[in-house]
C-alpha positions, 0 to 999 in steps of 0.5 A: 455575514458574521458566522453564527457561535453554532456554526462555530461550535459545530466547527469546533466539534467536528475539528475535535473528532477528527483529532481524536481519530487521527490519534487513534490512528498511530499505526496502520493497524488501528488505521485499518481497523477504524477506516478500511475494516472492509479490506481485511473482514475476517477476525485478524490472525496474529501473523498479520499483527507482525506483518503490521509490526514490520511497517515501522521498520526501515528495512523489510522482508517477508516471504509468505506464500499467496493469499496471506493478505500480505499485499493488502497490509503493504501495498494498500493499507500502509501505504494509504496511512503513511499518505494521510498522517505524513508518515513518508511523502515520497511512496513508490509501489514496485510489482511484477509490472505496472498493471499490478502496481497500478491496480493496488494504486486503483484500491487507494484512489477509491477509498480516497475519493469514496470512503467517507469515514476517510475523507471526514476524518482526514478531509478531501485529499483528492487533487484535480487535473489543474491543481495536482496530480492523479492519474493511473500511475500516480496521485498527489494529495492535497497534503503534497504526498505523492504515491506511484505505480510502476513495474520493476525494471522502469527507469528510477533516473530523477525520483528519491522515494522517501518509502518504496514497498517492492511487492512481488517483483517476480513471476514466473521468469524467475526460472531464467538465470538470465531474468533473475540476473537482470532483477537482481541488478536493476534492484541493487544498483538502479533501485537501491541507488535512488535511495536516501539513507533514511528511506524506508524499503519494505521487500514482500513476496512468495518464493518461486524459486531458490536462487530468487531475489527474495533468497539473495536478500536473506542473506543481507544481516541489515534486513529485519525478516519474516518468514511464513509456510503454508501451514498457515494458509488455510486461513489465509486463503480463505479470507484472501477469497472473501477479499476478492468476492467482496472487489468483484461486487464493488466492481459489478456495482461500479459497472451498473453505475457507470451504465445508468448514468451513461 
């Protein structure tokens, strides 16, 4: 059956608002602002405008206390723009350990498969099990992105990321020499060692301790760097608070759905 110059035209219309979108999307923060505006509530403090500054850059360090929303920016928000508008097609997210990792993963599959602004936008780029890949650890779009989830320390042996956001590699064993050595290996010879000289490297963290990987990387003069204290954490906290009230109640909701329709 021909297809009718309404449907047509409807097609047209639709095809024009998601052009118009995805260039008013040039940069994560209009990203989030336009899609995810439920990840970051609270009016934006001008930390977080040089947070989002620091995503067009190859080499980057932030030192930040917590609850500075730094982990929303780095490893949810830009990581799910650089995925939808091809900015990299290679993303690996590093953490302490792979539940964490996996868990900031677990925020970019939900609004992937849910967020319907998103997905008029931008369309389904959810794969199925025969098709593609998306599992707990790692997901492949419809476009060919793929983002993975893993803990620091994991064998890198056959990946070359095109964009690795490392987000708070250490926790408290930081106080072992012994632990801060063996980091400190694994990311300068295995880690950095699987990547191009175009990949982009983004190093996000609280310091716990002086001599910690964060404090040895300052030192390299090729890192562009930022630094925040607790002067700023107040605000901070608080909508880092209001953040996670906000993911309880969707994981309650999520939980009561399950159970109805279990």
């Amino acid at each position: 059956m021909p297809v009718s110059e309404a449907v047509k035209k409807k097609a047209l219309i639709k095809r024009a608002i998601q052009l118009e979108i995805q260039v008013s999307c040039l940069n994560p923060m209009d990203f989030s602002d336009i899609i995810l505006p439920h990840w970051l509530k609270l009016a934006r403090p001008k930390f977080h405008e040089e947070l989002y500054a620091l995503c067009s850059k190859n080499q980057a360090l932030v030192m930040a206390p917590r609850f500075f929303g730094k982990s929303i920016i780095f490893s949810r928000v830009y990581p799910l723009w650089a995925a939808l508008t091809g900015k990299c097609k290679d993303i690996l997210l590093i953490s302490a350990t792979e539940a964490i990792a996996t868990e900031q993963l677990r925020f970019i599959k939900q609004e992937l498969e849910s967020n319907e602004k998103l997905r008029f936008y931008f369309g389904n780029q959810v794969t199925d099990q025969d098709n593609g890949k998306w599992t707990q650890d790692e997901i492949r779009l419809k476009n060919g992105t793929r983002i993975m989830a893993k803990g620091q320390g994991f064998q890198i042996r056959g990946l070359h990321p095109d964009c690795v956001i490392c987000d708070d590699l250490e926790s408290e064993h930081v106080v072992s020499e012994d632990q801060r050595a063996k980091l400190s290996y694994w990311f300068n010879t295995t880690l950095r060692g699987s990547l191009g000289p175009e990949a982009q490297l983004i190093v996000v963290g609280t310091v716990l301790h002086p001599q910690s990987l964060l404090k040895e990387l300052e030192k390299e003069p090729h890192w562009t760097v930022k630094k925040y204290t607790a002067a700023l954490d107040e605000s901070a906290k608080k909508e880092e608070e209001t953040r996670k009230l906000m993911d309880e109640r969707l994981d309650r909701m999520e939980a009561q759905r399950d159970a109805q329709n279990a």
